[in-house]
DRENTILUM-414990 format. One line per 10 residues: their letters; for each residue x, z, y of N, C-alpha, C. Coordinates in nm, 3 decimals. Example, Ala and Ser with C-alpha at 12.3 -4.5 7.8 and 13.67 -1.06 7.14 Angstrom:
REM DRENTILUM-414990
AS> 1.319:0.780:-0.569:1.230:0.780:-0.450:1.320:0.780:-0.330; 1.285:0.708:-0.225:1.367:0.714:-0.106:1.290:0.787:0.003
//
This chain:
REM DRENTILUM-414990
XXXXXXXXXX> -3.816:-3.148:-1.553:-3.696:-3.069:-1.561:-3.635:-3.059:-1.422; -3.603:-2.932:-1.386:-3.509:-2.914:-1.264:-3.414:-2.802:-1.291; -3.282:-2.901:-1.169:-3.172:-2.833:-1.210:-3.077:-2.764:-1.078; -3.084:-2.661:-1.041:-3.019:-2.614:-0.929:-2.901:-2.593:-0.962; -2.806:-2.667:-0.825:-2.669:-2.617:-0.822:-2.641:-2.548:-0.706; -2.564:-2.454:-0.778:-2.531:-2.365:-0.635:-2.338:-2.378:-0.644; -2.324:-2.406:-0.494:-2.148:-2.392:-0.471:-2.174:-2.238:-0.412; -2.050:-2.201:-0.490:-1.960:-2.084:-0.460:-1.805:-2.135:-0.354; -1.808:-2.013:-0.286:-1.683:-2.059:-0.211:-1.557:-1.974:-0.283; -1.473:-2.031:-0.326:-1.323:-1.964:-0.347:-1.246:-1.879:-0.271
XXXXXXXXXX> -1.239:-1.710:-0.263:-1.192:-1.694:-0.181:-1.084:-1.583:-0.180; -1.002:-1.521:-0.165:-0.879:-1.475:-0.188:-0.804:-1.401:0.010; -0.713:-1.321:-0.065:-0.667:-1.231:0.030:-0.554:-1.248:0.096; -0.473:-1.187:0.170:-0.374:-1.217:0.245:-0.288:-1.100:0.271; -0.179:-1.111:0.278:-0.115:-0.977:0.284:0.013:-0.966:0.325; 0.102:-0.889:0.381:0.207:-0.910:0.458:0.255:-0.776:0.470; 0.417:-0.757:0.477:0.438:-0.646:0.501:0.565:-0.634:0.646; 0.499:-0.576:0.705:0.633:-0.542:0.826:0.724:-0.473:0.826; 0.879:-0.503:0.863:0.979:-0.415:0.824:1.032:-0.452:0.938; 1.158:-0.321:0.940:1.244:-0.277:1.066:1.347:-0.400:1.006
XXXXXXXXXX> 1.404:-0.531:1.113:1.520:-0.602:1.046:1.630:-0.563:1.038; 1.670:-0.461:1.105:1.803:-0.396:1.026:1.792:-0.290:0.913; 1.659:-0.283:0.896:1.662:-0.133:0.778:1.482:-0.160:0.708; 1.527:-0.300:0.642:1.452:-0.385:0.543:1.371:-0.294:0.486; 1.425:-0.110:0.435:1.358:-0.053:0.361:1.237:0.036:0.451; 1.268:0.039:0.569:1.161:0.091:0.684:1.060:-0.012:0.710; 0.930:0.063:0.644:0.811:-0.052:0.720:0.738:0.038:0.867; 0.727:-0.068:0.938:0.680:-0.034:1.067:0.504:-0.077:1.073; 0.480:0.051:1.109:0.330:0.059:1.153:0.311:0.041:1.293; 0.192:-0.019:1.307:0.071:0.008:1.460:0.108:-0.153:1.516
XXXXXXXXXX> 0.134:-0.245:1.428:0.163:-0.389:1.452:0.010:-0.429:1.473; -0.028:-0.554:1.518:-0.137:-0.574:1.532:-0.136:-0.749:1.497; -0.150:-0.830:1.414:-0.195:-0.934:1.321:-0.288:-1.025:1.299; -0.321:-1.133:1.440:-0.479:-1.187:1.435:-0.444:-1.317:1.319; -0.579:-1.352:1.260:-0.551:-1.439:1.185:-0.674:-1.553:1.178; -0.587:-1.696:1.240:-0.703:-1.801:1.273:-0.708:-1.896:1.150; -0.784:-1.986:1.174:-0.779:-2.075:1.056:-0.766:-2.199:1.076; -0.617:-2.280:1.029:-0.530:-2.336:1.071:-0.634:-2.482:1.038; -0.723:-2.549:1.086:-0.797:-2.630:1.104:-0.721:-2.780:1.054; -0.603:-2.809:1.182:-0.565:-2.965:1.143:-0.437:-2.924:1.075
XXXXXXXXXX> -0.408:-2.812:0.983:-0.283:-2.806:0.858:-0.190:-2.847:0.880; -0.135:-2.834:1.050:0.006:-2.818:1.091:0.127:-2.663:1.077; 0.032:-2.539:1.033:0.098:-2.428:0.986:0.106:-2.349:1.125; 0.103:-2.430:1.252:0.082:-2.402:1.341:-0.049:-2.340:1.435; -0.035:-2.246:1.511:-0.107:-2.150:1.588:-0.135:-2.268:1.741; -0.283:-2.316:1.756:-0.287:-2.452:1.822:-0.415:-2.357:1.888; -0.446:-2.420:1.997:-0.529:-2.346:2.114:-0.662:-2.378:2.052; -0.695:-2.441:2.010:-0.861:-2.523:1.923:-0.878:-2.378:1.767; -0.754:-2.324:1.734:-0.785:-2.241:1.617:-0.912:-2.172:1.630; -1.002:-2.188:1.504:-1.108:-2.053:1.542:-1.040:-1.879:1.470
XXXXXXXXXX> -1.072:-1.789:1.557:-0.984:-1.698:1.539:-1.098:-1.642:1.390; -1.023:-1.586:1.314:-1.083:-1.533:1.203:-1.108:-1.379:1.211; -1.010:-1.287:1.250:-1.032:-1.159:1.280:-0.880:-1.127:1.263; -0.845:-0.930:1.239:-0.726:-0.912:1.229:-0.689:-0.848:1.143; -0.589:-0.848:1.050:-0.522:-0.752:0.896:-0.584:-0.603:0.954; -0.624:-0.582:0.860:-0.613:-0.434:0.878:-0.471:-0.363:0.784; -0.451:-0.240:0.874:-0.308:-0.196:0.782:-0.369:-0.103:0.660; -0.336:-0.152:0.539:-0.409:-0.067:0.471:-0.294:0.061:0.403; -0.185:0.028:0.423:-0.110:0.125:0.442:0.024:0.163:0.520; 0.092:0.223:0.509:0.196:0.192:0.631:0.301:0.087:0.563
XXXXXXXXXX> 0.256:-0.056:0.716:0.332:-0.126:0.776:0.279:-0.239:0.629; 0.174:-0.225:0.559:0.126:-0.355:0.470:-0.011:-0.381:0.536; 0.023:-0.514:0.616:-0.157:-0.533:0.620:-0.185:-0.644:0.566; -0.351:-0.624:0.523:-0.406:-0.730:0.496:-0.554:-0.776:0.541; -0.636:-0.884:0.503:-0.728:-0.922:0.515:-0.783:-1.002:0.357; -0.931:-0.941:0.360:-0.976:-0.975:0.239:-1.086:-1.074:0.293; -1.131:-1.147:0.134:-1.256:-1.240:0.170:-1.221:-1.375:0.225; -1.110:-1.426:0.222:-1.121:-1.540:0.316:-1.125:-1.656:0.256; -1.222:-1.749:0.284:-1.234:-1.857:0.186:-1.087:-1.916:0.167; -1.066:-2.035:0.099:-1.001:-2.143:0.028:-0.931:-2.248:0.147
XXXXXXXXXX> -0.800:-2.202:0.171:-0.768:-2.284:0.305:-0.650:-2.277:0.388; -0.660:-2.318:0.458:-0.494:-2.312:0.563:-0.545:-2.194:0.625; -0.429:-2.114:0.657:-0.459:-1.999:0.782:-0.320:-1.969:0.884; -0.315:-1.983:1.023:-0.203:-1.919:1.086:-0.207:-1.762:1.150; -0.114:-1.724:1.130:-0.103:-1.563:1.153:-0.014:-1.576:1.286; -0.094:-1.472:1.396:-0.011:-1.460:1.482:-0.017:-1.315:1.520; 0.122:-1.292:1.562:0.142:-1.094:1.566:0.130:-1.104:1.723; 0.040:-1.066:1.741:-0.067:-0.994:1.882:0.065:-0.926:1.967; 0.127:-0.820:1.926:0.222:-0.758:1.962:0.323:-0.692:1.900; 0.415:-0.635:1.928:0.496:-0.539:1.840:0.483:-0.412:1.826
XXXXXXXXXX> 0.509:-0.337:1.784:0.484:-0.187:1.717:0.450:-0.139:1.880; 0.542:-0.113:1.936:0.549:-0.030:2.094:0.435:-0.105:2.140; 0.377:-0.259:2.140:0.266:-0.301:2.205:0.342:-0.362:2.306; 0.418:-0.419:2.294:0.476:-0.537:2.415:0.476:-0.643:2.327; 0.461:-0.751:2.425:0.405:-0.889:2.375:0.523:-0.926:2.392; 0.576:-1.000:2.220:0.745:-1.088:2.191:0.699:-1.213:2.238; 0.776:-1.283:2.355:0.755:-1.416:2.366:0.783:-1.510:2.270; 0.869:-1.474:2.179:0.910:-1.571:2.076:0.762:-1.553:1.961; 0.672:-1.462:1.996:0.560:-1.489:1.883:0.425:-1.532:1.949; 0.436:-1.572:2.071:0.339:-1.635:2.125:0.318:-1.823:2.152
XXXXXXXXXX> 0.225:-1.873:2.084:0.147:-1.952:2.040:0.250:-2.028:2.145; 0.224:-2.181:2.157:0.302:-2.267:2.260:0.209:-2.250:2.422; 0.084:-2.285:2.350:-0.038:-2.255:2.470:0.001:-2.138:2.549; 0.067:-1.999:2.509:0.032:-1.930:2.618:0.144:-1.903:2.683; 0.296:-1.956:2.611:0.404:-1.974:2.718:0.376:-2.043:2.820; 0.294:-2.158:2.781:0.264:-2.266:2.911:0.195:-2.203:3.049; 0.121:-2.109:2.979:0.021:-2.059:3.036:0.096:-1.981:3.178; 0.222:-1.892:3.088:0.240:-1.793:3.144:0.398:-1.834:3.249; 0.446:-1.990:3.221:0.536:-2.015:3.286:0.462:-2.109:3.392; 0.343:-2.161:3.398:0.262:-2.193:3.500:0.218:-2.059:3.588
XXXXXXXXXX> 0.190:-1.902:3.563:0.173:-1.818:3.617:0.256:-1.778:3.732; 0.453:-1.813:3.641:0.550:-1.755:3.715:0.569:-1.794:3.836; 0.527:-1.973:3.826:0.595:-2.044:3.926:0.462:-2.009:4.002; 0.397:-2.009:4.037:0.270:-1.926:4.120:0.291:-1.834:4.178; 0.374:-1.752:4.136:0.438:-1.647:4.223:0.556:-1.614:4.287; 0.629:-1.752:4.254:0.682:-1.784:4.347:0.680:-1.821:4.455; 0.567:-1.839:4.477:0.535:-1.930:4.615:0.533:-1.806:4.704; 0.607:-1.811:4.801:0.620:-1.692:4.915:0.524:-1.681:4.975; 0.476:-1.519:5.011:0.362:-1.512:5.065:0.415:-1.491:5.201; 0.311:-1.510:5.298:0.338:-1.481:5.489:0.375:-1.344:5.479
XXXXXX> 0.480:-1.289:5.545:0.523:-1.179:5.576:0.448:-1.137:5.715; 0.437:-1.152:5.811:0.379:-1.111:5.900:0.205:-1.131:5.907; 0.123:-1.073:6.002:-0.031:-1.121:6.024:-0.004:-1.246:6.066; 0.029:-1.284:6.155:0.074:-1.406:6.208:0.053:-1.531:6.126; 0.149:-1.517:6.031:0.217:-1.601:5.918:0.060:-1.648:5.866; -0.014:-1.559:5.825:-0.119:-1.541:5.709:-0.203:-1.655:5.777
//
């Protein structure tokens, strides 16, 4: 007698809708939505995430992503509608990143040939 088991993975969708915050009833399109998979289940967006892919909008200003197994996931919004990057929605990693950048350019460059 033989007996095969096969595991199935559990898996389910995700979905979200974007709105204007003063005018709750306006959803805003052309957002962009990557979505990693929240590994050590702090809810948090951590530099080690493996990135999963991104919502697609499946209609205006609802996106989602289908298929995804059984699990923690963090969502992070790439940018805002216009496509400028909100510092308040970027990961901790890349403020660091980008306030290590600033002070880099601070450093005065030689004004003259001389200087250089």
């Amino acid at each position: 007698m033989e007996v095969e088991l096969v595991n199935y993975f559990i898996t389910g969708n995700i979905a979200l809708t974007k709105v204007d915050k003063d005018y709750p009833e306006n959803k805003l399109t052309g957002a962009v939505f990557r979505v990693y998979s929240d590994t050590n289940g702090d809810g948090k967006l951590d530099k080690k995430e493996e990135l999963l892919g991104e919502m697609g909008e499946v209609e205006k200003g609802v996106y989602q992503m289908d298929s995804l197994r059984y699990g923690k996931y963090a969502r992070w919004e790439r940018c805002d509608v216009l496509g400028e990057l909100k510092p308040e929605k970027m990961p901790a990693w890349a403020k660091e990143a980008i306030v290590k950048i600033k002070a880099q350019e601070k450093i005065k460059k030689p004004k003259s040939r001389e200087e250089r």
